[in-house]
N, C-alpha and C positions, 0 to 999 in steps of 0.2 A: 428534417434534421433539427435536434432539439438547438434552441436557439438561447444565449445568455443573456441577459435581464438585469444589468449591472449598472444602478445610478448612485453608486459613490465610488469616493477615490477610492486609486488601488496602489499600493505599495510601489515605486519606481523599478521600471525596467520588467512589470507583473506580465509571466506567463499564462493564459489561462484554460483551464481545461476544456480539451475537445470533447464534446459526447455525442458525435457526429465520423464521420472519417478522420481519421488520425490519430484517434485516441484511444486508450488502452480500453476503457468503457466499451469504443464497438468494437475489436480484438476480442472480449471476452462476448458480448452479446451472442456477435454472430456465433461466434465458439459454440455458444448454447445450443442455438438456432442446428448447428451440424452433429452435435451429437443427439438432438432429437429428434430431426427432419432424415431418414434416410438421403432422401435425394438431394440435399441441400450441398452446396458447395460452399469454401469457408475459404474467402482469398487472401485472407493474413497468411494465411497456411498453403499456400499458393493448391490446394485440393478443389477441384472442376468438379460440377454436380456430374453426378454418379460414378461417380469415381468408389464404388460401395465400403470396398476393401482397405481403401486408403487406412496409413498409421502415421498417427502426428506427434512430433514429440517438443511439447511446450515447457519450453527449461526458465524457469525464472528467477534469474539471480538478484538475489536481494541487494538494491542501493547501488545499480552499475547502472549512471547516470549516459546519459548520450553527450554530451561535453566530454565527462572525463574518455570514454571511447572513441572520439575525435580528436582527441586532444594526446595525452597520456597513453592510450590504446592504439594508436596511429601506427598500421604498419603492421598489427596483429591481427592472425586469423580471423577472429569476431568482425573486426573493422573490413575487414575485404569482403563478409556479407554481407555488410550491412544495409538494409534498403533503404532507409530512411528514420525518422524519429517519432516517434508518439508523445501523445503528452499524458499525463498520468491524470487520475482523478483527485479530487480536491477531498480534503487534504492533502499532501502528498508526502502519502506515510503507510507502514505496512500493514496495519489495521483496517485501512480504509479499502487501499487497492490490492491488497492479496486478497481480501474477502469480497472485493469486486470480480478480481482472475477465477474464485471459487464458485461464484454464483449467477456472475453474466449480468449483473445490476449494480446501478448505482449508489454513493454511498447514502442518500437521500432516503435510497427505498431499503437497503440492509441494516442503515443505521447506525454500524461502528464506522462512525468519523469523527478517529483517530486513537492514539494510544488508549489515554482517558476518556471514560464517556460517563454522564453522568444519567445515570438513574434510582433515582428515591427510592422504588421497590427493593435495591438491593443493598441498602445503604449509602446512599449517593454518589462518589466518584469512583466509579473501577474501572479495573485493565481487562477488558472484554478477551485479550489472548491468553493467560495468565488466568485468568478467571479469578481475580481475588479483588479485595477491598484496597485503596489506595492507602498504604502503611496500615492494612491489616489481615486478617487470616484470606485464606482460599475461601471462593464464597461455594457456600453448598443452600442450594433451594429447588425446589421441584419443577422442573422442565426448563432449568437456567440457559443454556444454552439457546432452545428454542424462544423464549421470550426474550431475549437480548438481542436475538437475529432471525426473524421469523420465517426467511426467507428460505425455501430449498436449494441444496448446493444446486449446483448445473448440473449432475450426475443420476439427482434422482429420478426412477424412472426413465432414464434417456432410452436410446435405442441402440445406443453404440456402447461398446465395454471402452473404461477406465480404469487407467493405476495413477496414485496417486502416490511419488515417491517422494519421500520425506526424510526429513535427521532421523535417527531413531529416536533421541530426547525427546522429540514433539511427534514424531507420527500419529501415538494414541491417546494425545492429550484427549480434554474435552472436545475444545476448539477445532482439534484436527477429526477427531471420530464424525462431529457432529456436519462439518461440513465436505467427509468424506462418503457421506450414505450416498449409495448408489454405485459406490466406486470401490476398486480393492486396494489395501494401504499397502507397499512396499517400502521396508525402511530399511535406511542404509545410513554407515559410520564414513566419516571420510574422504575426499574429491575421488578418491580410487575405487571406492564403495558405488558413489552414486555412479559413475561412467559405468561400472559392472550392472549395477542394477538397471539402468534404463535400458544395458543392449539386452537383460534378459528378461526384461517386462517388453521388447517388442521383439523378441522370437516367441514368447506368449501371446501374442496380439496377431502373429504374420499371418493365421488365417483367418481371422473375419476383418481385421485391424481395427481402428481405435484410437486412445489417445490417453498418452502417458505424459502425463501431470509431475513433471520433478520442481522441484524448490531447494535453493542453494543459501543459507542465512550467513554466512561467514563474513563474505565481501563488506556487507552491513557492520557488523560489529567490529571487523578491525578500523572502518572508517567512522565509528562514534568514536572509539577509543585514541586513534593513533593520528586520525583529522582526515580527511577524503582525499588531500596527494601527496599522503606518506610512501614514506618505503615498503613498510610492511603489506598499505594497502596494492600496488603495484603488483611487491611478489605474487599477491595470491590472483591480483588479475590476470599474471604471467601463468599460475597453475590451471585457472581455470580455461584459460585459453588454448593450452596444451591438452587439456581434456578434450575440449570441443574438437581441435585437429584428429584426436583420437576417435570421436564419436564418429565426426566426416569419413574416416580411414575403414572402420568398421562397418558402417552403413552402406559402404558403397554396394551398388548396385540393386540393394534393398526396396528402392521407391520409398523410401520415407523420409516424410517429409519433417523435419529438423526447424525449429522457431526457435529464437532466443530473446526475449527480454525482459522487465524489471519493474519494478512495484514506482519506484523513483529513485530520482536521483539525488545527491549529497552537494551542501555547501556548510566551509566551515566557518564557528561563530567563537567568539573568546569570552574572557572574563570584563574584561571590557566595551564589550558591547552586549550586555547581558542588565537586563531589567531586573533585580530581584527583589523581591516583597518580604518583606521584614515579618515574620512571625509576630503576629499582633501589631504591626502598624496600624496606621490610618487607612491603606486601600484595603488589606485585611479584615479593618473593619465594618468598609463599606459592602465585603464580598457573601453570599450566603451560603457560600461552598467554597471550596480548592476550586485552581484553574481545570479545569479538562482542555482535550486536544491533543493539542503539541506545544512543546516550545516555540515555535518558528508561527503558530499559528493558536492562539488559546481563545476559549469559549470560555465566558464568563458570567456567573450568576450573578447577578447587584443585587442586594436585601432592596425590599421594598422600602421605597422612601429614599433612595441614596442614588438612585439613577444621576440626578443634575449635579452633584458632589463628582461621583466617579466619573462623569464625563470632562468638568473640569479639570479636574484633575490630570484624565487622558491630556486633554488640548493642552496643557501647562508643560507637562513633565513627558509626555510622549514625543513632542516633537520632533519628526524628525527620525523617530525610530519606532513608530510604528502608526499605522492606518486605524482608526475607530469607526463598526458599526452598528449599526441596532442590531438585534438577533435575527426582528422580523426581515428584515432589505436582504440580509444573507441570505435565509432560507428561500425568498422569493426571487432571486439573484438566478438563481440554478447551477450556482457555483456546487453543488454538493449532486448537481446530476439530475435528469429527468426520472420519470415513473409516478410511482404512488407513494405519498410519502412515506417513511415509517412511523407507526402510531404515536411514537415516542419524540419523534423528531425537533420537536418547539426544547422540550428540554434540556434533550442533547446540542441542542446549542446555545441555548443560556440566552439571558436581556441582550448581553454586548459580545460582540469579535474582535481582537484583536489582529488583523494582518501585520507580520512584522516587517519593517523595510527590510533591504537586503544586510546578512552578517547581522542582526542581531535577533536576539531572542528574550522570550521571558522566564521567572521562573518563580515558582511558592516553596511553600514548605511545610511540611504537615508532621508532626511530632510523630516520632519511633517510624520513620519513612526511612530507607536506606538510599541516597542520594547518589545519581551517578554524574560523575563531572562526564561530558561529553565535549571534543573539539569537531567533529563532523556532526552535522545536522540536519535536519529536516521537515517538511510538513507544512512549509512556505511555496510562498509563488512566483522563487525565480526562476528563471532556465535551466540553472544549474540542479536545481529538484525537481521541476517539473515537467522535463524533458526524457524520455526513456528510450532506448536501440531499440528497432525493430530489424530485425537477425533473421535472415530467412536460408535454408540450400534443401534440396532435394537433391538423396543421394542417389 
């Protein structure tokens, strides 16, 4: 069981990722392990080896934290499955651990760990989903996608069929094409869309069975926008939860086996506890990039020569609200997951880290960037993000 490696502090009340039992990391591993082992059995998915036929249907609702489904969700169909909790992979952000849920590896070995990642080949800080430049075009280069993430989905070559159900807006993005090889894309509009679409990607499946792959982004974005225990975000956990009764209603007697859970979970941050760097300040100009990352958690360049300035700096004016550490103690940490590393990996995390304490964040700013205020957030290492449902029924 890969083991953590962690000799600095950690931000108060730090959850830290499992890449052992409990964690979304082996959820997705073994995942791999069953759709290219025939005989393999896969016990997140309560499926006993040779069980051949088996059909699994892994729904992963973006940002439904295990707090707030304990909590908030109390009393709702989801919560009366619920087995227990996972912990997400680090960062805990959808960049990192959806393209973990996609591949069955960690973020170490795929390399997108987190919204921003920086690499110089493509002009330095991009949004590896999006695929463009940070405040600038779509990036277009030859075999982008593959170089950015070298790794094959779980799908390719497996031995078992896949659907891979998605928004229609992202189905056939890059991002989605590239780590759907192996697997067929069904896209769907709507909470009403996708429940249609998974019962008829596994009446597709009922004779050899398989595994349908859906992804839900909404939950997420009404909790940047409206803060992680608004109203609005509630309602839609009330819709989605009426789906799931419906998916339970419809499967019965089917044998398929139904999983539910989530990239990470949400805690909200304000304008007052929010670090912001001054366009052309002085950390600015100690920086030789924009931050990558996350908010909740940023990777940072230092220009050569300004290491001992920017660390002061941190110890002065961080106090208190956020954790400082080398690049290298991270990466050797195994906070970003076991395997081989990715080639790229020293850069994608820059000289220093920034872990933020709990409720706050950082933020830059990079000219003609279109800014989004968020009050829910993520990408940090409290419970409240880094805790995720594990949702299980066999109907």
């Amino acid at each position: 069981m890969p083991v953590l490696n962690i000799r600095f502090p950690l931000p108060a009340d730090s959850v830290l990722p499992e890449y052992g039992r409990g964690g979304l990391y082996e959820l997705a591993s073994t995942l791999r392990t069953w759709l290219h082992e025939p005989g393999a059995g896969w016990h997140a998915g309560g499926v006993a080896p040779g069980d051949a036929a088996a059909t699994v249907v892994l729904l992963v609702i973006d940002g439904l934290g295990d707090r707030y489904l304990c909590s908030a969700g109390a009393g709702s169909v989801l919560h009366a499955h619920r087995r227990g909790a996972l912990t997400s992979v680090c960062p805990s952000t959808t960049a990192s651990a959806v393209t973990t849920l996609l591949t069955g590896v960690a973020p170490a070995v795929h390399g997108l760990n987190g919204w921003f990642v920086h690499d110089r080949r493509f002009g330095g800080v991009v949004l590896p989903l999006p695929l463009s430049l940070r405040a600038g075009p779509p990036l277009e280069a030859v075999r982008l996608m593959s170089r950015l993430c070298p790794v094959p989905p779980m799908f390719h070559h497996a031995s078992r069929p896949a659907v891979l159900v998605s928004p229609a807006d992202i189905a056939f993005s890059r991002f989605s094409r590239h780590h759907a090889r192996g697997a067929r894309i069904a896209p769907y509009q709507g909470l009403q869309g996708l429940e249609a679409q998974i019962l008829a990607q596994v009446d597709r499946l009922a004779p050899s069975g398989g595994l349908v792959h859906a992804y839900y982004p909404v939950f997420d974005a009404l909790s940047h926008l409206h803060g992680c225990r608004s109203a609005q975000v509630h309602a839609c956990f009330e819709r989605i939860d009426a789906m799931f009764a419906n998916l339970l209603k419809a499967l019965v007697g089917r044998g398929v086996h139904l999983v539910v859970t989530a990239d990470h979970g949400f805690t909200d941050s304000s304008p007052q506890r929010t670090v912001d760097l001054a366009p052309g300040g002085e950390v600015a100009a100690m920086l030789a990039a924009p931050l990558f990352g996350e908010r909740r958690l940023a990777f940072c360049r230092v220009r050569k020569g300004a290491a001992a300035e920017f660390e002061a700096w941190a110890r002065a004016e961080l106090a208190g609200k956020a954790v400082l550490v080398a690049g290298k103690e991270c990466r050797e940490s195994g906070l970003l997951g076991p395997g081989a590393r990715h080639p790229r990996l020293a850069e994608r995390v820059g000289t220093h880290v920034l872990l933020m304490e709990p409720g706050w964040t950082i933020i830059d700013h990079v000219e003609g960037e279109l800014f989004h205020e968020m009050i829910g957030v993520h990408g940090g290492l409290s419970a409240d993000e880094m805790t995720v449902p594990w949702i299980a029924a066999r109907s």
